[in-house]
C-alpha positions as CSV (number, residue, x, y, z in Angstrom):
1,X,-24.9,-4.5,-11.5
2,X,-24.6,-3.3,-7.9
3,X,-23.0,-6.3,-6.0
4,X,-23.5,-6.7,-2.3
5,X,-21.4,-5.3,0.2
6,X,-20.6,-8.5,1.8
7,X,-18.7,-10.3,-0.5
8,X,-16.5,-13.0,0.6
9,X,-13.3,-13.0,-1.7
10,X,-10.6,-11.5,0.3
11,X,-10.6,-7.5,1.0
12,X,-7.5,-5.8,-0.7
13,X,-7.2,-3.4,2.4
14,X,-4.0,-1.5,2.9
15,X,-2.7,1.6,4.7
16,X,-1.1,5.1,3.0
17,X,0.0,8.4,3.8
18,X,1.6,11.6,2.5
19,X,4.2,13.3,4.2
20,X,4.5,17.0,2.9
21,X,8.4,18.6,2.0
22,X,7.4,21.1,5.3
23,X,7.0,18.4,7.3
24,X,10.7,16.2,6.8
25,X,14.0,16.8,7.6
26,X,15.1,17.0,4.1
27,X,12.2,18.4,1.9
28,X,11.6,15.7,0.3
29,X,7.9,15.0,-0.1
30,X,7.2,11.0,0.7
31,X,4.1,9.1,-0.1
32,X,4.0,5.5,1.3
33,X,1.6,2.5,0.6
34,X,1.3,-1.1,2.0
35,X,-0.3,-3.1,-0.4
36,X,-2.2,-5.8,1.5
37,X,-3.2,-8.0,-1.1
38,X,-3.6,-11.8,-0.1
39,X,-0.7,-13.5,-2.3
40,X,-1.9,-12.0,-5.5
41,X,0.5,-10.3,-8.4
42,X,3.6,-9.3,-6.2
43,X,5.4,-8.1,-9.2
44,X,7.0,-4.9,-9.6
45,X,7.3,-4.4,-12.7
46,X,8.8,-1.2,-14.6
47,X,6.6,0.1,-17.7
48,X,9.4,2.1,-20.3
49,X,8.4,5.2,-21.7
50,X,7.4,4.8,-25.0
51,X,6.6,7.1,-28.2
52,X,2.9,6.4,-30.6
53,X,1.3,6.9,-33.7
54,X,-0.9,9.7,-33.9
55,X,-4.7,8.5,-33.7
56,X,-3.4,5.2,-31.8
57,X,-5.7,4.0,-28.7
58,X,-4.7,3.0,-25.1
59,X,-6.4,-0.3,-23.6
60,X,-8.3,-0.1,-20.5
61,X,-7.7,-3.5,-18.8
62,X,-10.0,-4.6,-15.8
63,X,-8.6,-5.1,-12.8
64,X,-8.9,-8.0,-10.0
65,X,-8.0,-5.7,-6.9
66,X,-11.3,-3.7,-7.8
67,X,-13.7,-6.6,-6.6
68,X,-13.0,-10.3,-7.6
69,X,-11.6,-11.9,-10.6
70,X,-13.1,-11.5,-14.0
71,X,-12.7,-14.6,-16.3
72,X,-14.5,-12.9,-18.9
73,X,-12.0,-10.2,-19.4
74,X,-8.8,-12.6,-18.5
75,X,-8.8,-10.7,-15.6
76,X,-7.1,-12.3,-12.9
77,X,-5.3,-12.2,-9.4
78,X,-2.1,-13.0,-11.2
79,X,-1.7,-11.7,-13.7
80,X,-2.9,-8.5,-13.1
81,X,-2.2,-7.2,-16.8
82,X,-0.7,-9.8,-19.3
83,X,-0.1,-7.4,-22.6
84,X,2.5,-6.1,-25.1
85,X,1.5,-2.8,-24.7
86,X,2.8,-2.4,-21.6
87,X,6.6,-3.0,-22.3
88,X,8.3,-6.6,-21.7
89,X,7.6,-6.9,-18.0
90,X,4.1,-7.3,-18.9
91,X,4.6,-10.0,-20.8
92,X,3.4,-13.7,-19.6
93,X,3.7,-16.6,-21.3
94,X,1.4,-19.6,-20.7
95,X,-1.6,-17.2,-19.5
96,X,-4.6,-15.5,-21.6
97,X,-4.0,-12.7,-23.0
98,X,-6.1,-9.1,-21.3
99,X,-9.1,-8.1,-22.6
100,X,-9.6,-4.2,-22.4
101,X,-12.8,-3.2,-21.7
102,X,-12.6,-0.2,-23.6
103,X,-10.2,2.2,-25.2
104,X,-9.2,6.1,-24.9
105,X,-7.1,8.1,-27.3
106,X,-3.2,7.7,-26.8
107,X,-1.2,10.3,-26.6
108,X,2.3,10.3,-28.6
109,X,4.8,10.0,-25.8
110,X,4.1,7.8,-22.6
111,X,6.5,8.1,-19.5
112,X,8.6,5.4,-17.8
113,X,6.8,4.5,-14.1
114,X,6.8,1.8,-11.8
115,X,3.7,-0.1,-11.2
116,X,2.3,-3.0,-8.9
117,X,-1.4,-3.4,-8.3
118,X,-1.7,0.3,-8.5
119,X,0.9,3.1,-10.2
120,X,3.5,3.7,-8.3
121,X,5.8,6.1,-9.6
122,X,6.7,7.6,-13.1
123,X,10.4,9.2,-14.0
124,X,8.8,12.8,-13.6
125,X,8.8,11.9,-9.8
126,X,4.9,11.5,-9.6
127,X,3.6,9.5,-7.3
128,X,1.0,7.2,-5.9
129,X,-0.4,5.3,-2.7
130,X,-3.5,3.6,-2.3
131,X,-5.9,2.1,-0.2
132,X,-9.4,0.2,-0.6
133,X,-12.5,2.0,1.3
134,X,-16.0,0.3,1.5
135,X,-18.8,2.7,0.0
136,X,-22.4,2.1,-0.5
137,X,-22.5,1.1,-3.8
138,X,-20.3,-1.2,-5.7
139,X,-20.2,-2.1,-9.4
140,X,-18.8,-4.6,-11.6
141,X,-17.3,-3.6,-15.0
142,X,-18.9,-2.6,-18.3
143,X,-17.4,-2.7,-21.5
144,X,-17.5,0.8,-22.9
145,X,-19.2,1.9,-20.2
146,X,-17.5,1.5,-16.7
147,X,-13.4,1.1,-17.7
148,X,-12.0,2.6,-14.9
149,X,-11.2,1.3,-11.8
150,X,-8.3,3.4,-9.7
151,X,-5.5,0.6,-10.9
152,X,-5.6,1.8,-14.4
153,X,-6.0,5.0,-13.2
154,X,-3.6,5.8,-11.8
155,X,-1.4,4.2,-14.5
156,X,-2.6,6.5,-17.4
157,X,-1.4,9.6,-15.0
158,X,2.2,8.0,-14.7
159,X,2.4,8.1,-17.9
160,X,0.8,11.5,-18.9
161,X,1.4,13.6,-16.2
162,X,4.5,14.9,-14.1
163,X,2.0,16.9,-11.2
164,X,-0.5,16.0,-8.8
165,X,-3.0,18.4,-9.6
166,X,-2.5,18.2,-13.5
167,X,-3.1,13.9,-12.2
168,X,-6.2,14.4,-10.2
169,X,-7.4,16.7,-12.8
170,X,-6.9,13.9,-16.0
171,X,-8.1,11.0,-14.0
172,X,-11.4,13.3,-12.7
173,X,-12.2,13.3,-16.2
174,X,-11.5,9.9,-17.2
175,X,-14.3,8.8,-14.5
176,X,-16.6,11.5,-15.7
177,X,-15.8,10.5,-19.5
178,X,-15.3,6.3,-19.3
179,X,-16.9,5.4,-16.1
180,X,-15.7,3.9,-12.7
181,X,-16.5,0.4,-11.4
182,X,-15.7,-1.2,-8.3
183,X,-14.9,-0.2,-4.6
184,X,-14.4,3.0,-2.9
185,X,-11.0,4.1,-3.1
186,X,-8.6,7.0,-2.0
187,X,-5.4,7.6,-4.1
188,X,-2.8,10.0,-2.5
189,X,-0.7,11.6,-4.9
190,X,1.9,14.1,-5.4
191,X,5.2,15.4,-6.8
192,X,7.8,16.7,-5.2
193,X,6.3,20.4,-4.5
194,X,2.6,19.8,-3.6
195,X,0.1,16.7,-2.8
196,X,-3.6,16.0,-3.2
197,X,-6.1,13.1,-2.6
198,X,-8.5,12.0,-4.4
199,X,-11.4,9.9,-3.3
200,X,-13.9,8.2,-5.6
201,X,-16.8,5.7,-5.6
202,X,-19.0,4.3,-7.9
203,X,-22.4,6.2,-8.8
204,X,-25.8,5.2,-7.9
205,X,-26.9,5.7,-11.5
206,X,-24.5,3.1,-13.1
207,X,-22.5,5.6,-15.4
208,X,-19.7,8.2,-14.9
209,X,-18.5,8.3,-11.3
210,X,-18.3,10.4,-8.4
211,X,-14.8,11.4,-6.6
212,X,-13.3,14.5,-5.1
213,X,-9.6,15.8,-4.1
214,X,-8.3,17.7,-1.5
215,X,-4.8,19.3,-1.4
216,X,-2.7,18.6,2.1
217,X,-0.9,22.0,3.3
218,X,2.7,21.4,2.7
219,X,3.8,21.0,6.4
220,X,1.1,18.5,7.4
221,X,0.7,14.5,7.1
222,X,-2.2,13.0,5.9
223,X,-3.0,9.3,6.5
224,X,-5.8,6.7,5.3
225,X,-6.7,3.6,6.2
226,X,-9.7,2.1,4.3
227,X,-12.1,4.9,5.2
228,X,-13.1,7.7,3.4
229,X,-10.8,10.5,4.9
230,X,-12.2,13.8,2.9
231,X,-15.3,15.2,4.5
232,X,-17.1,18.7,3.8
233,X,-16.7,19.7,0.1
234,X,-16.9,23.6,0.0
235,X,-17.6,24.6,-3.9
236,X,-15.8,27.9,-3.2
237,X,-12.1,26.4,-2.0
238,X,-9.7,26.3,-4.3
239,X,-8.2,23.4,-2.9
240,X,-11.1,20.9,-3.5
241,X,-11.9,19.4,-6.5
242,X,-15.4,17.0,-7.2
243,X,-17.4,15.9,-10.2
244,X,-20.1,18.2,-11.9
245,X,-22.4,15.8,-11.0
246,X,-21.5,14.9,-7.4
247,X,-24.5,17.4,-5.5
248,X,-26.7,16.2,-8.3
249,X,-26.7,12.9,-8.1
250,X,-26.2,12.6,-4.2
251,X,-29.5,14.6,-3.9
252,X,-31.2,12.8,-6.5
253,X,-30.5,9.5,-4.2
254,X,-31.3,11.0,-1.1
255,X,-27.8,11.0,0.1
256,X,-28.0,14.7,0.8
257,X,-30.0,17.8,0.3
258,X,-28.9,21.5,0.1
259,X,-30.6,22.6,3.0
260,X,-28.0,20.2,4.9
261,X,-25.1,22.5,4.0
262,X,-21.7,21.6,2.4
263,X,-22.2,17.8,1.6
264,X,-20.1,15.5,3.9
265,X,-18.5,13.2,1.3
266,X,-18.0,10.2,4.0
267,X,-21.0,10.2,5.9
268,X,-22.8,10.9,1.6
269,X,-21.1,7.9,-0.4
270,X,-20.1,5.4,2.8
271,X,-21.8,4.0,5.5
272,X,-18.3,4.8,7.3
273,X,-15.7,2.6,8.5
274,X,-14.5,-0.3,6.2
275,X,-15.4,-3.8,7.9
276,X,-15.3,-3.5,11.4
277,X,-15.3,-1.0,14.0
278,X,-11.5,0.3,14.4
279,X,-10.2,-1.4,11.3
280,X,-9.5,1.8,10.0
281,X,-9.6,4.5,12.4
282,X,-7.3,2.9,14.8
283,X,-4.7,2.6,12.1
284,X,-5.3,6.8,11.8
285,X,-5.3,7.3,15.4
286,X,-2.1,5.2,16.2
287,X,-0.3,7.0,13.0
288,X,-1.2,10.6,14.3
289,X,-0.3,9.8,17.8
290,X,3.3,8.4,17.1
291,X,3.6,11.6,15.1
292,X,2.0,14.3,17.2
293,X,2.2,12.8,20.5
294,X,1.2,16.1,21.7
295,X,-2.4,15.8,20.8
296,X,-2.8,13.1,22.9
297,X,-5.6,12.0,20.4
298,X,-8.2,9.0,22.0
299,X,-7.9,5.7,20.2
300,X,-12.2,5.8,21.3
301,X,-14.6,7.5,19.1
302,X,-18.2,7.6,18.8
303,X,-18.8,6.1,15.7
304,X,-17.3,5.7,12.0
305,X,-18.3,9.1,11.4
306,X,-16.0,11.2,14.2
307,X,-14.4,13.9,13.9
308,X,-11.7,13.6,16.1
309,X,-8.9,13.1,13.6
310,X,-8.1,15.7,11.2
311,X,-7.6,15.2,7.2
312,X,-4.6,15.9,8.1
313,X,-1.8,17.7,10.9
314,X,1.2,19.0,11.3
315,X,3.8,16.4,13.3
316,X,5.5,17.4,16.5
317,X,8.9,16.6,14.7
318,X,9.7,16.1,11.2
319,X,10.2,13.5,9.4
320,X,12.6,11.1,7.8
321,X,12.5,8.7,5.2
322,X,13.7,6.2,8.1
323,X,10.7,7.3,10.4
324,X,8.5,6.5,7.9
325,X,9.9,2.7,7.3
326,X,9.4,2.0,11.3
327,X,5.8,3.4,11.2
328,X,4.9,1.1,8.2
329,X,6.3,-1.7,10.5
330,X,3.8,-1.0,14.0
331,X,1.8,-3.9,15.5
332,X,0.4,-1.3,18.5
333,X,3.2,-2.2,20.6
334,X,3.4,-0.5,23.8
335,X,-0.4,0.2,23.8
336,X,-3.3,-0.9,25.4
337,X,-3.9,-2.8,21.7
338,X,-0.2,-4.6,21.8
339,X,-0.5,-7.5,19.4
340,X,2.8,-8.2,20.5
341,X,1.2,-9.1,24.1
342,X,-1.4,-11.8,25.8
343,X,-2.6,-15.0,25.0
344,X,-3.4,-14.3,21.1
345,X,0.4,-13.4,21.0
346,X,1.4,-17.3,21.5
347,X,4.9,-18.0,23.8
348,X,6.8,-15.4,21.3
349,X,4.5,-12.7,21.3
350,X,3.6,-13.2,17.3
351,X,1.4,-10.5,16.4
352,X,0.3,-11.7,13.1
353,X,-3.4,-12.8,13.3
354,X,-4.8,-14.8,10.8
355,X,-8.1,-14.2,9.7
356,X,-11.0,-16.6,8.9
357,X,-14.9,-17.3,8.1
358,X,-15.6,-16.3,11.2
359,X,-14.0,-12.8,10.2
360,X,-16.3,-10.1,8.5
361,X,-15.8,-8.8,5.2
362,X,-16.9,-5.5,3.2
363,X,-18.3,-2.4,5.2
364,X,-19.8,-2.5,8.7
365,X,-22.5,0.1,7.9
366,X,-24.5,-3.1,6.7
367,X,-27.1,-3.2,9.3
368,X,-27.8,-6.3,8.8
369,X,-24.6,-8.1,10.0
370,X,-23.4,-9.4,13.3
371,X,-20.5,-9.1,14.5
372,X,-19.1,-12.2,16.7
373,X,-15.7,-10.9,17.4
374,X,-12.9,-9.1,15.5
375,X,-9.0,-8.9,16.0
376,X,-6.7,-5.2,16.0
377,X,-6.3,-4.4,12.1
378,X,-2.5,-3.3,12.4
379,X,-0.3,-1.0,9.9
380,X,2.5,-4.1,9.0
381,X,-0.6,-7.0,8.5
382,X,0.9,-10.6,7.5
383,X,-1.5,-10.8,4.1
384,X,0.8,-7.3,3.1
385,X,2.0,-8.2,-0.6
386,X,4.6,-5.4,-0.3
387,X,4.8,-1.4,0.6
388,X,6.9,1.8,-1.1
389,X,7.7,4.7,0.3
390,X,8.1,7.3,-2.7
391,X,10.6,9.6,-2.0
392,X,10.4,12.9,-4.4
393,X,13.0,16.2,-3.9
394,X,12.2,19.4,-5.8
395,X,15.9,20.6,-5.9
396,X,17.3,17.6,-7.8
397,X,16.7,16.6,-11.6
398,X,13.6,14.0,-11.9
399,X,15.7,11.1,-12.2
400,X,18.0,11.8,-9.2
401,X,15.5,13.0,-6.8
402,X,12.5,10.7,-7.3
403,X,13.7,7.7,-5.4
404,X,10.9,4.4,-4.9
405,X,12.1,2.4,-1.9
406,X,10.5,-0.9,-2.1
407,X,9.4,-3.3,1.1
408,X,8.8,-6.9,-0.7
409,X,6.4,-8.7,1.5
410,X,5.1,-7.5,5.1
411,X,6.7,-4.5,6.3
412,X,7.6,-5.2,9.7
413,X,10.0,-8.1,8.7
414,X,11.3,-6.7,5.7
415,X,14.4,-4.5,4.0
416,X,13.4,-1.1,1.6
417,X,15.3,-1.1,-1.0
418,X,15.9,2.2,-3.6
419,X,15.6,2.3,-6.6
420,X,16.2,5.3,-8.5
421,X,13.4,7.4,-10.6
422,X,15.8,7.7,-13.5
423,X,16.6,4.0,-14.2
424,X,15.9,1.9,-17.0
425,X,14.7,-1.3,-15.5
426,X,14.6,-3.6,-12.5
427,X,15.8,-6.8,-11.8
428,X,14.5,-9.8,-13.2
429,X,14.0,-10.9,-9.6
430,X,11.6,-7.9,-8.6
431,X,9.3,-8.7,-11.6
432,X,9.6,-12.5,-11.1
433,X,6.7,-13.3,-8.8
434,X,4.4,-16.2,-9.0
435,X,2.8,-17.1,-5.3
436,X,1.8,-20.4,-6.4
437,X,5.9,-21.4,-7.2
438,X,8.2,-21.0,-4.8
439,X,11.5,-19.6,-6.1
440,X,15.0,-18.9,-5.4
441,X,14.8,-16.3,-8.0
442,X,12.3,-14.3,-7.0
443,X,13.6,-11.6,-4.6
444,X,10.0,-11.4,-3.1
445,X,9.7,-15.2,-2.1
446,X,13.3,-14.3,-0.1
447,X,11.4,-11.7,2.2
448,X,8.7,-13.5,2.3
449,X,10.1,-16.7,3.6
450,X,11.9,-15.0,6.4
451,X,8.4,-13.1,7.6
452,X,6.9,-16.7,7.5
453,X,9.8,-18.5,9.2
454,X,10.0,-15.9,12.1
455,X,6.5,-17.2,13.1
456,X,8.4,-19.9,14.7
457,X,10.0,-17.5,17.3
458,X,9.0,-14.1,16.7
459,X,10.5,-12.4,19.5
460,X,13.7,-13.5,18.9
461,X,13.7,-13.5,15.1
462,X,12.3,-10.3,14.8
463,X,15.2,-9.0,16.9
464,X,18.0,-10.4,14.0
465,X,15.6,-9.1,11.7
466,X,16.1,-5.6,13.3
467,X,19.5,-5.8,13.1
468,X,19.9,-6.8,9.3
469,X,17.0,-3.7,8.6
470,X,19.4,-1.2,10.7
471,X,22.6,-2.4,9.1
472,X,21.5,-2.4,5.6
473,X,19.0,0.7,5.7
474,X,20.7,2.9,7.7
475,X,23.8,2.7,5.3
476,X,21.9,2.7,2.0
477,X,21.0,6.4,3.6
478,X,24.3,7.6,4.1
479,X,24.9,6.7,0.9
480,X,22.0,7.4,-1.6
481,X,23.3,11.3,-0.9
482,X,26.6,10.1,-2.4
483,X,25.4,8.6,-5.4
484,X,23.2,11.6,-6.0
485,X,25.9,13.7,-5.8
486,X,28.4,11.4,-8.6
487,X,24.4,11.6,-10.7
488,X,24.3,14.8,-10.7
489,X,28.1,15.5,-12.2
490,X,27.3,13.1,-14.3
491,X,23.8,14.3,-15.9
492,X,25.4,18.3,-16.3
493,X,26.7,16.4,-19.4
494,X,24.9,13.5,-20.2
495,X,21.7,12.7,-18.7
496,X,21.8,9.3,-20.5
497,X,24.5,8.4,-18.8
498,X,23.7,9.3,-15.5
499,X,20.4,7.7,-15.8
500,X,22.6,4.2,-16.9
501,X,24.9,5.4,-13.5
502,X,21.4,5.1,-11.5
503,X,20.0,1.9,-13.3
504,X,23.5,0.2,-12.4
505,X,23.4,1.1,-8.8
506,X,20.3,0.3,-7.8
507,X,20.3,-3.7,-9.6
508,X,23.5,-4.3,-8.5
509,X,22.5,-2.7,-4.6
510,X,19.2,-4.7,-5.1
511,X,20.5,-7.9,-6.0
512,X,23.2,-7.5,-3.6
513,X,20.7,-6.8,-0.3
514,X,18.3,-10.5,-2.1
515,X,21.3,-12.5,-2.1
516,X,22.4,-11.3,1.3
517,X,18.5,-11.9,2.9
518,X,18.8,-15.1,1.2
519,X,21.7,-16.0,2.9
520,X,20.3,-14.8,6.5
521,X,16.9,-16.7,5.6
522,X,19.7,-20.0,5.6
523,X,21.0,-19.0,8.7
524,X,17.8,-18.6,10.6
525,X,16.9,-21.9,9.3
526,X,19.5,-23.4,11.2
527,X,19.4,-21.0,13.9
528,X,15.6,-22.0,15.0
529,X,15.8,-25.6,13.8
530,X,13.2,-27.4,15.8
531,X,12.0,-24.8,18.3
532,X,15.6,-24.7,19.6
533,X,18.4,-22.3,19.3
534,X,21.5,-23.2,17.4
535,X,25.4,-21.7,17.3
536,X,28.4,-22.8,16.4
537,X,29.9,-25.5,18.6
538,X,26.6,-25.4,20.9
539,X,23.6,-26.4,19.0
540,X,20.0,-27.8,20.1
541,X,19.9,-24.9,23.6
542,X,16.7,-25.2,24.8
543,X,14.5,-21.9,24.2
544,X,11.2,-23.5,26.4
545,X,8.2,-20.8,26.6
546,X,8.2,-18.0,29.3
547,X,6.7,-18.6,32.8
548,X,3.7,-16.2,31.9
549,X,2.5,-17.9,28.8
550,X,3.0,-21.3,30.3
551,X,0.8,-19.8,33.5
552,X,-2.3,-19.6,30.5
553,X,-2.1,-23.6,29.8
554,X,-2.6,-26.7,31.1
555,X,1.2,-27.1,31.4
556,X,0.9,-27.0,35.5
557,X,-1.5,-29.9,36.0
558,X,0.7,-32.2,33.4
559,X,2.0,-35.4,35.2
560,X,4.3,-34.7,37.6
561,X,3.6,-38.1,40.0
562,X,2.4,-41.3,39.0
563,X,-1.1,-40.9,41.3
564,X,-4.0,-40.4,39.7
565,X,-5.4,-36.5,39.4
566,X,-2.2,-34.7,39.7
């Protein structure tokens, strides 16, 4: 059935973009993703490759991230898949087991990929972000008839595909074959050479689906933030790709009509911007003017329909895997939109802003709602689950070029950490994840405690914070060259080998950089103890709140004589 728009479990919203081999310093092509998910399946799990009998089927699992949690199909916020068929990290005890809602044919050799809410990345160096758009019609799943949500996706091109196009193509005709169900979505995705995005939505007419796909000129970023970013779909370009039916069925609704011209796929399938005004297009505009400062691009539009910001542009300077990190981490500072800055901010200028009933949810083209107020959506949002920057180079071997650096937890307060596209697994601790247990063995709880703790003192926590990201990233980038290099003498005569080289470098790295955050999470505990500020042999100095804040509060007409009024 079409469900409303205003539904009131919590909005997996999240921020991605692409940025093309012309447009970084090293060629590589980079796809990042924040996956804002509200304490659900943190997991990163890695799915093996695996051979299958001819005439075998694949399972289509539903997925909660598409809407809300589906009992009927043990579909749940965690886990998000619990199923044999998806290699041992899939594998839950003490939980029901996943009920597909349908099945496709397998094919006979699967590859190895990396996957969280969405696909992430597979061995071929394919890769995936993501991000949730609001759309005017949303549907809930029906067996054998709407499978597909982008979750699953995605994960059937990981493991059938090693290039964007041949990826956009298969999972174009998995929604025209098996149905889509769900929200709006936009899935970047690319290899190391070339990079498309696909947009899709549910159809009007309850079967099939609608999406389209756009390549990005190499050279150029492209960015989305929970809007529909594609706009005029010209049948003759040969870099746009939609479903047969997409004119047909948007005329047939009244969505559009030839005599309009080339259909605007935003302005057909949305009612624009995803929840409020500037929860998505502010996110664009502040990533396109850190990049191309030059455009001097206005963070005020008209409405959710502009077209002031490009599908995509080329940057003023090119970019580096590191440049990428510190935009995932922005909170506007040093804007007019600072949620570093005023009274929202607290004493320590904390710029996480939690949200409430008093908050909207779904899409704000509802005409229906009011709006009573709204906070700055940021890039690095508190409720982020945890981001990856995929890092794919054309001139390297698959397994030595495609590098995932994962962000556990928010991005702003945490450490990327790379692990290799060749490997054979992950750490237990990266696919141990269960927000309802804290654990000393999960690597994600780690980050996640010292994001939470730094709410304490922001300011000054986020400053050690920035010193452990710089000392820890900034090396593990002088020396992922190196290890490529030793890979690569390595897999001239044994690629098995070189692929164990990779799997041993990046766990032992990995559990290295948890144990060491660990270890500072212990010192800021001691550090901050009681809203103080503790060293060796002088604890308990006294931090107090800065003159402006306490220039806000009631702090000046405390008691300061015994007469009455003062």
């Amino acid at each position: 059935m079409i469900v409303g728009l205003l539904f009131q479990q919590p909005a997996f919203t999240c921020t991605t973009l692409i940025v093309t081999p012309g447009a970084t310093i090293d060629g590589s092509m980079l796809v990042a993703h924040s996956d804002d998910n509200h304490l659900i399946d943190q997991r990163i799990i890695y799915v093996p490759a695996m051979d299958h009998q001819e005439g075998e089927l694949r399972p289509v699992y539903c997925s909660a991230a598409a809407i809300d949690e589906y009992p009927q199909y043990a579909s749940f916020f965690y886990p998000r898949i619990n199923a044999t068929d998806r290699g041992p990290g899939y594998i839950t005890p003490g939980f029901p087991q996943s009920i597909p809602l349908g099945y496709i044919p397998q094919v006979t050799h699967t590859y190895a990929y990396f996957d969280g809410s969405y696909g992430i990345m597979n061995e071929h160096q394919l890769m995936f972000g993501e991000c949730t758009d609001g759309a005017k019609v949303q549907l809930d799943p029906k067996p054998e008839k709407l499978i597909f949500y982008s979750s699953e996706l995605s994960r059937v091109a990981l493991e059938r595909c090693k290039t964007a196009r041949e990826a956009v193509e298969l999972m174009g005709k998995l929604i025209d074959e098996y149905g889509y169900y769900g929200t709006g979505e936009t899935l970047p995705v690319a290899d190391p050479k070339e990079a498309w995005v696909m947009e899709m939505a549910p159809s009007p007419d309850e079967t099939g689906g609608l999406w389209v796909a756009k390549k990005v000129p190499d050279g150029e970023i492209f960015v989305a933030a929970n809007q529909f970013r594609i706009r005029e779909i010209d049948p003759d370009d040969p870099d746009i790709l939609f479903s047969s039916n997409l004119f047909e069925i948007a005329e047939k609704h009244g969505w559009w009509k030839a005599a309009d011209g080339h259909l605007d796929w935003l302005r057909t399938v949305s009612y624009g911007e995803y929840n409020h005004p500037y929860y998505s297009l502010r996110r664009v505009w502040r990533l396109f003017s850190l990049v191309v400062p030059s455009k001097e691009f206005s963070p005020w539009v008209e409405d959710g329909f502009t077209r002031d910001y490009p599908f995509s542009i080329q940057p003023d300077q090119k970019l580096s895997v590191r440049d990428v990190m510190m935009l995932m981490r922005d909170h506007y500072e040093g804007t007019e939109f600072d949620l570093t800055k005023e009274i929202a901010a607290g004493p320590f200028g904390n710029p996480n802003r939690c949200y409430g009933p008093n908050d909207g949810q779904g899409d704000v083209g509802n005409p229906n709602r009011e709006l009573l107020g709204a906070w700055e959506r940021p890039i690095s949002v508190f409720y982020c689950g945890y981001s990856t920057i995929c890092q794919g180079k054309a001139d390297l071997p698959d397994p030595i070029g495609g590098i995932l650096w994962v962000g556990l937890d928010k991005p702003s307060e945490t450490l990327f950490i790379p692990f290799f596209a060749g490997v054979q697994s992950l750490p237990q601790s990266f696919s141990q994840v269960d927000t309802a247990q804290f654990s000393r063995d999960s690597a994600w709880w780690a980050f996640n405690f010292v994001a939470n703790w730094a709410n304490l003192n922001y300011k000054a926590m986020r400053a050690d914070i920035a010193l452990m990201q710089d000392k820890y990233e900034l090396k593990m980038l002088e020396l992922i060259p190196v290890v490529q290099k030793t890979a690569l003498e390595i897999y001239q005569s044994d690629s098995d080998l070189a692929r164990e080289y990779l799997t041993n470098y990046s766990t032992q790295n990995a559990e290295f950089l948890v144990q060491e955050w660990w270890n500072f999470a212990d010192q800021l505990i001691v550090r901050y103890d009681d809203g103080m500020f503790s060293e060796p042999k002088k604890m308990a100095q006294q931090v107090g709140y800065p003159q402006e804040w306490l220039d806000l509060t009631d702090w000046s007409q405390g008691p300061t004589t015994y007469k009455k009024g003062n």
